[in-house]
C-alpha positions as CSV (number, residue, x, y, z in Angstrom):
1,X,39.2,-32.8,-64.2
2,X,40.3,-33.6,-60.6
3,X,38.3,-32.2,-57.9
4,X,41.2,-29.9,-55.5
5,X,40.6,-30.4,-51.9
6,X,41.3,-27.2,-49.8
7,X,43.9,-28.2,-47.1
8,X,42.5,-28.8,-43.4
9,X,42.9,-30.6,-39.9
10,X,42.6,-34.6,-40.3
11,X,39.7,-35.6,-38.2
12,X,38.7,-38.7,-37.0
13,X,35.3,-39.8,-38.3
14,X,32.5,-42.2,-37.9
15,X,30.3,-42.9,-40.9
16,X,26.7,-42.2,-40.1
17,X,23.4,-43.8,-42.1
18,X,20.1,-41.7,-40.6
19,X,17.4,-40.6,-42.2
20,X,16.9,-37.3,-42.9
21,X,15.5,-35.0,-40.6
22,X,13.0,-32.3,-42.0
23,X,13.1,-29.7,-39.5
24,X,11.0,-27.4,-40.5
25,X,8.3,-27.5,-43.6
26,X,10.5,-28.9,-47.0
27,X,13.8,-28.1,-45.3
28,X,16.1,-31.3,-44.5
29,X,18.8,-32.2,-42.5
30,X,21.0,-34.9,-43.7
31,X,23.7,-35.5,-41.2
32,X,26.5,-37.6,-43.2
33,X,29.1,-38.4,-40.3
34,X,30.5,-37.4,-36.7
35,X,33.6,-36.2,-35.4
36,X,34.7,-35.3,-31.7
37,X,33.7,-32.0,-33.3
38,X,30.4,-32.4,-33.8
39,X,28.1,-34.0,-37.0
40,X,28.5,-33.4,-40.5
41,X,26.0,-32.1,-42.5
42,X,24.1,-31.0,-45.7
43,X,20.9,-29.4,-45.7
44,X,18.5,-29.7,-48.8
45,X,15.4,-27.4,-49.5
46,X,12.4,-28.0,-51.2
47,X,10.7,-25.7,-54.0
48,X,10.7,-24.4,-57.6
49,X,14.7,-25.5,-57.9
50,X,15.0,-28.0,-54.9
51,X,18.5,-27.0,-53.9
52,X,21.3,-28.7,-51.4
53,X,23.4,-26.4,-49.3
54,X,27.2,-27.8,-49.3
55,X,28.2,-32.1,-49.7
56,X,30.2,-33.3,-46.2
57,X,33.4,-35.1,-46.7
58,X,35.1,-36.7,-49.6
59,X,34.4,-40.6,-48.1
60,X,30.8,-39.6,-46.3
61,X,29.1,-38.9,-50.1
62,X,27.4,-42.7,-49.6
63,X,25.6,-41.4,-46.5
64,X,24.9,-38.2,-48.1
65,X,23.1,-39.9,-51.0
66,X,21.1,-42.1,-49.1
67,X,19.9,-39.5,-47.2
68,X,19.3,-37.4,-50.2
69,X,17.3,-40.1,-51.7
70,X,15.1,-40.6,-48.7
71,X,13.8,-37.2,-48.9
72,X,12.3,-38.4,-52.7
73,X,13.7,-34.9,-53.5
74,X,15.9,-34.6,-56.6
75,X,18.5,-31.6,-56.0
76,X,18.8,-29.4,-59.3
77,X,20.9,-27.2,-57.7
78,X,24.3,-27.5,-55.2
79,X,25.4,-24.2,-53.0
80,X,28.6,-24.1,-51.8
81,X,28.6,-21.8,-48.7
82,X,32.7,-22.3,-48.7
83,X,35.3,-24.8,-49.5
84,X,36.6,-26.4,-46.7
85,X,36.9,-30.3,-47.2
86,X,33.5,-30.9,-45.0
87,X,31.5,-28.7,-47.2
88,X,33.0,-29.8,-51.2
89,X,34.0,-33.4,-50.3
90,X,30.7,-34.6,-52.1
91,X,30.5,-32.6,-54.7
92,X,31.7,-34.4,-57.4
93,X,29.3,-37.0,-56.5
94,X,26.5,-35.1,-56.6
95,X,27.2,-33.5,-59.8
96,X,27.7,-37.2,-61.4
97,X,24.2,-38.4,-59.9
98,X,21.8,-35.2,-59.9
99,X,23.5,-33.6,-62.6
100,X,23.3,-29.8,-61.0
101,X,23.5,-26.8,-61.5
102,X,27.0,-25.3,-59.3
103,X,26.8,-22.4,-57.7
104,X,30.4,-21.4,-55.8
105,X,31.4,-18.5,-53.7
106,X,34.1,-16.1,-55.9
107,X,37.4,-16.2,-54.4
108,X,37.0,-19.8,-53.6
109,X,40.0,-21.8,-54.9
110,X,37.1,-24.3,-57.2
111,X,35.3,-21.4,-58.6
112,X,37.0,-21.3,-62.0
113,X,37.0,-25.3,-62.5
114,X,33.6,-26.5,-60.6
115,X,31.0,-23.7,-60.9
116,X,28.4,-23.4,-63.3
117,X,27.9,-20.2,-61.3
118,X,30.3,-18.1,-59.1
119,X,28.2,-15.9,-56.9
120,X,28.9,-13.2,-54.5
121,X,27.2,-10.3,-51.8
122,X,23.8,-9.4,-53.0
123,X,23.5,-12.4,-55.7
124,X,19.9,-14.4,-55.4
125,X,19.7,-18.1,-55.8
126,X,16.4,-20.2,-55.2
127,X,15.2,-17.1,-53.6
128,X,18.3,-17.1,-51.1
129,X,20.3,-13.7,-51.1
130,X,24.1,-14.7,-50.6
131,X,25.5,-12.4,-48.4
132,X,29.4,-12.7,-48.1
133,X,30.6,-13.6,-44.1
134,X,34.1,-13.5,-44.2
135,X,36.2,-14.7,-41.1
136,X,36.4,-18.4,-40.8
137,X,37.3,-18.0,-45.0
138,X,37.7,-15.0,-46.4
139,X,35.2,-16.5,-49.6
140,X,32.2,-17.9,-47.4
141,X,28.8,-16.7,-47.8
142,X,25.6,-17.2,-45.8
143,X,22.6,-17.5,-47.4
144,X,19.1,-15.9,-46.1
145,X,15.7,-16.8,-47.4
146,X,13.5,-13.7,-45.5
147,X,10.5,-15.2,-47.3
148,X,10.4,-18.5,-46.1
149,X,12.5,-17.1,-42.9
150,X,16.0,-19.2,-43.3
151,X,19.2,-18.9,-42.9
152,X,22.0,-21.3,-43.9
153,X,24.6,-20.1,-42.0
154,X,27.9,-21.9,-43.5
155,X,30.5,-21.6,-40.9
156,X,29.6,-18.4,-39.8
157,X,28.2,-19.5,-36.2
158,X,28.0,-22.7,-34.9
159,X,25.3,-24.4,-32.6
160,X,26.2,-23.8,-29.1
161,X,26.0,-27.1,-28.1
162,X,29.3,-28.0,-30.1
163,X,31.3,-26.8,-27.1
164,X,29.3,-28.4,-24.4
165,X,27.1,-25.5,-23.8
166,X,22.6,-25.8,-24.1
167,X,21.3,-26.5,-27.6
168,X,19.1,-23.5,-29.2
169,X,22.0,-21.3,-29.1
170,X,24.7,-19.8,-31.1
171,X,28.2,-19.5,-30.8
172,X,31.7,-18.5,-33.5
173,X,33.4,-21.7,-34.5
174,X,36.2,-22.5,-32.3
175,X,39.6,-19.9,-33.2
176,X,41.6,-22.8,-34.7
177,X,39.4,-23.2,-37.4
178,X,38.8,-20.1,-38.6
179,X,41.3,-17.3,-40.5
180,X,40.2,-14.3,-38.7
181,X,38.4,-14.9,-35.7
182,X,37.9,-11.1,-35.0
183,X,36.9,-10.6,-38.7
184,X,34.1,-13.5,-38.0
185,X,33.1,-11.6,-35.1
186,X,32.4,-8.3,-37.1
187,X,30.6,-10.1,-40.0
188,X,28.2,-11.7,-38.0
189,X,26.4,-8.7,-37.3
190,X,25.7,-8.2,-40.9
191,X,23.1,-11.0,-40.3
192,X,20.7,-8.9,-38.2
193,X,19.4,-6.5,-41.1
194,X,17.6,-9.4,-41.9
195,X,14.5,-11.2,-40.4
196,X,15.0,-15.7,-40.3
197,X,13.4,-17.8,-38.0
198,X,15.4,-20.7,-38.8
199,X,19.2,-20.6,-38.6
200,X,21.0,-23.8,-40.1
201,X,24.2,-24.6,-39.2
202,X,26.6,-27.5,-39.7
203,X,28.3,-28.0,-36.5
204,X,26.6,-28.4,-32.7
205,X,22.3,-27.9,-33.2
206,X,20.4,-25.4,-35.7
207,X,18.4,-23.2,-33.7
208,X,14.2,-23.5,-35.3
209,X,13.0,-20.6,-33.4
210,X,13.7,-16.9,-33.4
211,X,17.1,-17.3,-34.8
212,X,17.3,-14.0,-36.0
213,X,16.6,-12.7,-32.3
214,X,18.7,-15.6,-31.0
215,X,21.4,-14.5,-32.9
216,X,20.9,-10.8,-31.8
217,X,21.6,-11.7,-27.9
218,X,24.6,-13.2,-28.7
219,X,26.5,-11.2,-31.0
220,X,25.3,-8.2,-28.7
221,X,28.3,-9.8,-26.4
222,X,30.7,-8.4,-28.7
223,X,29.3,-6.2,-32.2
224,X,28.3,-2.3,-31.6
């Protein structure tokens, strides 16, 4: 079965081969291309079901799977936060080489064809609690680890640093991109009933620090 790519802006690319960055303990950063938006990425976690968050873009899956393979971690598992072309694009791929287990968001236009399992709000994977952050797509979830104090943030926020402003900080994607910019402001305060130290994101710099409280400051700008 053909693998349906979600329409989306054309963005020039450069193909990237780094190693992957682990930045903090058994969680890894594999940056897969750049575009005058910003980097790229997947992120892959370590543990009981080693698990990679999202795939890049349809032609980055080489550097995706070299960095995967440098991390001598074998993902059972593949979470798709949402669908946009820079989060499904290697998915195939990675289903043909890891053989993994699918887990998609529901609503999500590949749910039905691609997913071993469609999730939703409340639904645990690899200890992650999927909580559904509608706004940039009306089907993307975050996922939040409060154990091991993570959160993959899908497109939910971005790093700061993706519109020229200091690294360590947090901002909402840019209004093009997203459906409901004012929807993505209101979900975003969902975030802060729970307690992550480490916010990953996959445009502009994941904040390693007090994310959680990070996060707080900002979103105070514009959430009650």
């Amino acid at each position: 079965m053909s693998l349906r790519m979600p329409e989306t802006i054309s963005r020039p690319k450069r193909l990237v081969h780094t190693m992957p960055t682990e930045l903090v303990d058994d969680v890894y950063e594999i940056t897969c291309a750049e575009t005058p938006n910003g980097h790229i990425r997947a992120y892959l976690v370590d543990g009981t079901h080693p698990t990679l968050f999202d795939s890049g873009l349809p032609d980055s899956t080489e550097a995706l799977i070299e960095g995967i393979d440098a991390t001598a971690i074998t993902p059972e598992r593949l979470v798709i936060t949402h669908t946009d072309q820079d989060h499904i694009g290697g998915l195939a791929a990675v289903i043909e080489k890891y053989g993994v287990e699918t887990y998609l968001p529901a609503g999500s236009e590949l749910a039905g064809e691609r997913a071993d399992t469609v999730y939703s709000e409340g639904d645990k994977i690899s200890g992650f609690v999927a909580l559904h952050m509608p706004g940039h797509r009306s089907h993307q979830h975050v996922l939040v680890n409060e154990t091991r104090e993570i959160a993959v943030l899908g497109d939910a926020v971005s790093g700061a640093d993706q519109r020229g402003l200091p690294a360590g900080y947090f901002h909402l994607p840019p209004g093009m991109y997203s459906e409901d910019l004012i929807l993505a402001e209101e979900s975003v305060g969902k975030l802060l009933d729970y307690e992550f130290e480490v916010g990953l994101v996959y445009h502009g710099s994941s904040v390693t620090e007090n994310a959680r409280d990070t996060l707080e400051a900002y979103v105070g700008g514009f959430v009650d």
